[in-house]
C-alpha positions in Angstrom: -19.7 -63.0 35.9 -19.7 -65.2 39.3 -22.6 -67.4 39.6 -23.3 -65.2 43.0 -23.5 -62.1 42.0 -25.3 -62.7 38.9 -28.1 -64.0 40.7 -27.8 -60.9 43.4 -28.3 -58.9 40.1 -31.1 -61.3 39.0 -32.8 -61.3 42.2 -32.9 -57.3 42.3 -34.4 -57.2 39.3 -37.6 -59.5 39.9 -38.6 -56.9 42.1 -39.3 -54.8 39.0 -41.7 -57.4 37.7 -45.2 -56.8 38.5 -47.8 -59.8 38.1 -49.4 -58.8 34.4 -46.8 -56.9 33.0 -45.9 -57.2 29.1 -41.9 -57.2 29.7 -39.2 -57.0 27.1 -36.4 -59.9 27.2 -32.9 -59.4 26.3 -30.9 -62.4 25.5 -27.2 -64.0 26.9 -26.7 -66.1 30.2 -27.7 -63.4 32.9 -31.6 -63.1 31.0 -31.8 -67.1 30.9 -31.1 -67.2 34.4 -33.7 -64.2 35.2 -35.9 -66.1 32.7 -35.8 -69.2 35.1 -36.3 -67.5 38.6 -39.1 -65.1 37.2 -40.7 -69.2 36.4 -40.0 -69.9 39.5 -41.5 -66.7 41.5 -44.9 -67.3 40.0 -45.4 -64.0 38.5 -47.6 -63.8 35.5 -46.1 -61.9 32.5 -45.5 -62.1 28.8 -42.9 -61.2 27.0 -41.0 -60.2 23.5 -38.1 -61.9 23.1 -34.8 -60.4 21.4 -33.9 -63.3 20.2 -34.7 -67.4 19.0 -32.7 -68.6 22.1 -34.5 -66.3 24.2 -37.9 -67.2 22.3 -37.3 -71.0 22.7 -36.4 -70.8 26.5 -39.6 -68.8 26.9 -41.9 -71.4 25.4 -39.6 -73.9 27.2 -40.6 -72.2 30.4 -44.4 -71.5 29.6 -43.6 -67.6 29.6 -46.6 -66.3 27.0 -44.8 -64.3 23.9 -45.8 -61.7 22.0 -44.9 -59.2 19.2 -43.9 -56.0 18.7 -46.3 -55.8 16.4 -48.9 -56.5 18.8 -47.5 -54.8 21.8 -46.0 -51.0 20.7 -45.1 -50.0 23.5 -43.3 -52.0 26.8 -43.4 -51.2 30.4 -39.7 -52.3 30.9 -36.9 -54.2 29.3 -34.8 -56.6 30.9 -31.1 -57.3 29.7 -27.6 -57.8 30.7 -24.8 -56.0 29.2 -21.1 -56.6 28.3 -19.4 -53.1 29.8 -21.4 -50.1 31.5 -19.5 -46.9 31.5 -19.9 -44.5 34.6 -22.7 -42.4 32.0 -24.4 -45.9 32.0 -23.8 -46.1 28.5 -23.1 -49.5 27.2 -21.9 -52.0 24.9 -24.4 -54.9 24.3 -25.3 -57.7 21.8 -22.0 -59.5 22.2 -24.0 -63.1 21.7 -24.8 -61.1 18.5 -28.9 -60.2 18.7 -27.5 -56.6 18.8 -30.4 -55.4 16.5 -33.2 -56.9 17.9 -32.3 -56.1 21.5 -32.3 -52.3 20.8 -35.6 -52.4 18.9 -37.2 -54.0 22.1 -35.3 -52.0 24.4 -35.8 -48.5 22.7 -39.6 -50.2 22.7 -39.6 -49.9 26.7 -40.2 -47.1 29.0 -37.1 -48.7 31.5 -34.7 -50.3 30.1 -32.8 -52.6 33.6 -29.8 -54.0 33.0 -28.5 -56.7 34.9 -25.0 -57.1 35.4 -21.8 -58.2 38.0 -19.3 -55.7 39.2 -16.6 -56.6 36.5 -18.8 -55.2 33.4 -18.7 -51.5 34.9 -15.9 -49.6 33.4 -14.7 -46.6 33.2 -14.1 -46.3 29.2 -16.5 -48.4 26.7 -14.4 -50.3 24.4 -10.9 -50.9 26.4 -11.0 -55.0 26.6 -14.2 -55.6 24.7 -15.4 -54.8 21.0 -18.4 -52.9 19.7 -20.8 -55.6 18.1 -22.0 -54.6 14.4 -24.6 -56.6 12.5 -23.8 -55.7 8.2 -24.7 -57.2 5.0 -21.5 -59.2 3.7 -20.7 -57.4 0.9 -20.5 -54.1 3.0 -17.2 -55.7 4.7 -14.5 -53.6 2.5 -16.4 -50.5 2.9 -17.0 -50.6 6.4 -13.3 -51.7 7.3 -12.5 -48.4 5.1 -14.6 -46.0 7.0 -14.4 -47.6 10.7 -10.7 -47.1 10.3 -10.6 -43.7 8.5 -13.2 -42.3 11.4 -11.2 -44.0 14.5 -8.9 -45.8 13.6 -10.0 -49.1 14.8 -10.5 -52.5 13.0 -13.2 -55.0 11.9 -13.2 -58.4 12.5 -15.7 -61.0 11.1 -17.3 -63.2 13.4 -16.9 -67.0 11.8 -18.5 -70.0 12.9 -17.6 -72.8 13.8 -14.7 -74.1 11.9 -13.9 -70.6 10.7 -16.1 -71.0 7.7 -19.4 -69.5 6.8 -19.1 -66.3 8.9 -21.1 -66.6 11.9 -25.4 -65.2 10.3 -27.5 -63.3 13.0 -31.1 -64.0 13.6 -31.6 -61.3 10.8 -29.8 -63.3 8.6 -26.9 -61.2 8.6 -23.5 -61.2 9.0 -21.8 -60.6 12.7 -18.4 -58.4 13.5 -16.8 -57.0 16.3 -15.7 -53.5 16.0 -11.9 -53.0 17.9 -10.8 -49.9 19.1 -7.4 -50.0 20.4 -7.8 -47.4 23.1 -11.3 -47.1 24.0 -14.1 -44.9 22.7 -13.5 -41.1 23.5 -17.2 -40.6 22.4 -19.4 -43.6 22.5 -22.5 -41.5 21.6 -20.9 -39.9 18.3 -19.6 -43.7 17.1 -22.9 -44.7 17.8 -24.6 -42.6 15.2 -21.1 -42.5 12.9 -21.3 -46.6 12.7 -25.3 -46.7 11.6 -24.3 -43.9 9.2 -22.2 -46.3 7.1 -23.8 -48.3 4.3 -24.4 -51.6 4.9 -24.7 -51.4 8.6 -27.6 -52.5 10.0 -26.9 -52.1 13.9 -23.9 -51.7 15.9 -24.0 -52.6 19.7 -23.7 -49.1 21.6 -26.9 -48.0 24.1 -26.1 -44.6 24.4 -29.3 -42.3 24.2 -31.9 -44.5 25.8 -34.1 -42.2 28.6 -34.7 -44.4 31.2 -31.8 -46.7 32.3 -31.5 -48.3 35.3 -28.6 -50.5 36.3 -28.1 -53.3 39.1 -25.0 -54.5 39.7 -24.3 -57.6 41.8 -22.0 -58.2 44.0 -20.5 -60.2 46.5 -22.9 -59.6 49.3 -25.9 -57.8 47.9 -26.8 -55.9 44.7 -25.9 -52.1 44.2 -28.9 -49.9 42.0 -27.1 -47.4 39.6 -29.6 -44.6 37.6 -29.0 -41.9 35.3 -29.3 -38.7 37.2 
C-alpha cells in the first residue's frame, strides 16, 4: 500500500470518530498509522485493542484502553484488510491476530476497513492465503481435511530462523491456508475451516452486518458499503 493512499484511506476514516467514542482497533501498518493521526486530531476516545502491538502503541500514544469485558458492545471497529472482494468480504489477520480481531470486530455495530486500491479483488484467495490460528498438534489433521474439502495446502508460519513456528498472541500456532485458484465460496470455507478440530480461527470476514470500506487512492478516498 502507497504511503499516499493509505493515509487518504486513513484520513476518511477519522471522520468516523466522534470525540467520546469507545472504538475497536484492528492491528497491521494502516491501524498504526490511523492510531497516530487520530493522536494527532485531538479526539478523545478509548479503545480495545486486537492485539499487544496494537495495545503497546496505544499506551505509547496515551489512547485510554479497555476490555471487552468491560465494554460488550462497540460503536465501530477500525481495521485494515489484506484483499476485499466485490461482496466486501475479506481476508484479514495476515500479521496473525486473526482471532482477536474478529472477536472485537463482530463486538462493533460498523466494522470500517481501511485499505489502498490494490487490496480490492475480484476473488478472495488468488495471490494471498487464508490466515488460520490452531493448536500444534492439530497440523496432520487439518492438512488432511483443508485438502480433502478444497484442495488447498497448509503451510506453518515459522519464526525467525525457521524454528519454533511463529505463536500468536493466544499462544498458538500460525498458518496460512493456500488455495491454488481462489475461493469459489468464501462464506462456506469460513464456517468449513472453524468446523475442523483444532482450529481456533481462520482469517475470512464474511457474515459481518455492517461493513463499510474506504479505499484510498491516488487523489482522494472512494467509500464502498454493502447494499
Amino acid at each position: 500500500m502507497s504511503v499516499s493512499m493509505k493515509l487518504n484511506a486513513v484520513t476518511e476514516a477519522l471522520k468516523y470518530v466522534n470525540d467520546g467514542d469507545v472504538i475497536g482497533l484492528g492491528s497491521g501498518t494502516t491501524v498504526a498509522l490511523f492510531m497516530e493521526e487520530l493522536s494527532k486530531s485531538g479526539k478523545k476516545v478509548t479503545c480495545v485493542p486486537t492485539s499487544l502491538d496494537t495495545l503497546f502503541r496505544a499506551s505509547k500514544l496515551r489512547i485510554p484502553i479497555t476490555t471487552l469485558n468491560h465494554v460488550r458492545v462497540l460503536e465501530k471497529t477500525f481495521d485494515g484488510a489484506d484483499q476485499v472482494d466485490e461482496r466486501l468480504r475479506l481476508i484479514k489477520g495476515g500479521g496473525g491476530a486473526l482471532t482477536r480481531e474478529k472477536v472485537v470486530a463482530y463486538s462493533s455495530k460498523e466494522l470500517v476497513i481501511m485499505v489502498d486500491k490494490t487490496k480490492c479483488v475480484k476473488k478472495l484467495g488468488l495471490g494471498f492465503p487464508v490466515p488460520l490460528e490452531f493448536i500444534f498438534e492439530a497440523l496432520p489433521l487439518i492438512q488432511k481435511r483443508v485438502d480433502e474439502l478444497f484442495g488447498a495446502t497448509v503451510v506453518l508460519r515459522m519464526g525467525q530462523g525457521k524454528l519454533p513456528p511463529l505463536i500468536s498472541d493466544n499462544g498458538l500456532v500460525l498458518g496460512d491456508v493456500h488455495f491454488k485458484d481462489g475461493l469459489e465460496d468464501p462464506n462456506y470455507a469460513e464456517e468449513e475451516l472453524n468446523k475442523i478440530p483444532g482450529v481456533l480461527e481462520n482469517g475470512l470476514f464474511t457474515k459481518h452486518p455492517n461493513v463499510t470500506v474506504l479505499v484510498g487512492e491516488e487523489k482522494g478516498c472512494k467509500t464502498l458499503k454493502r447494499p
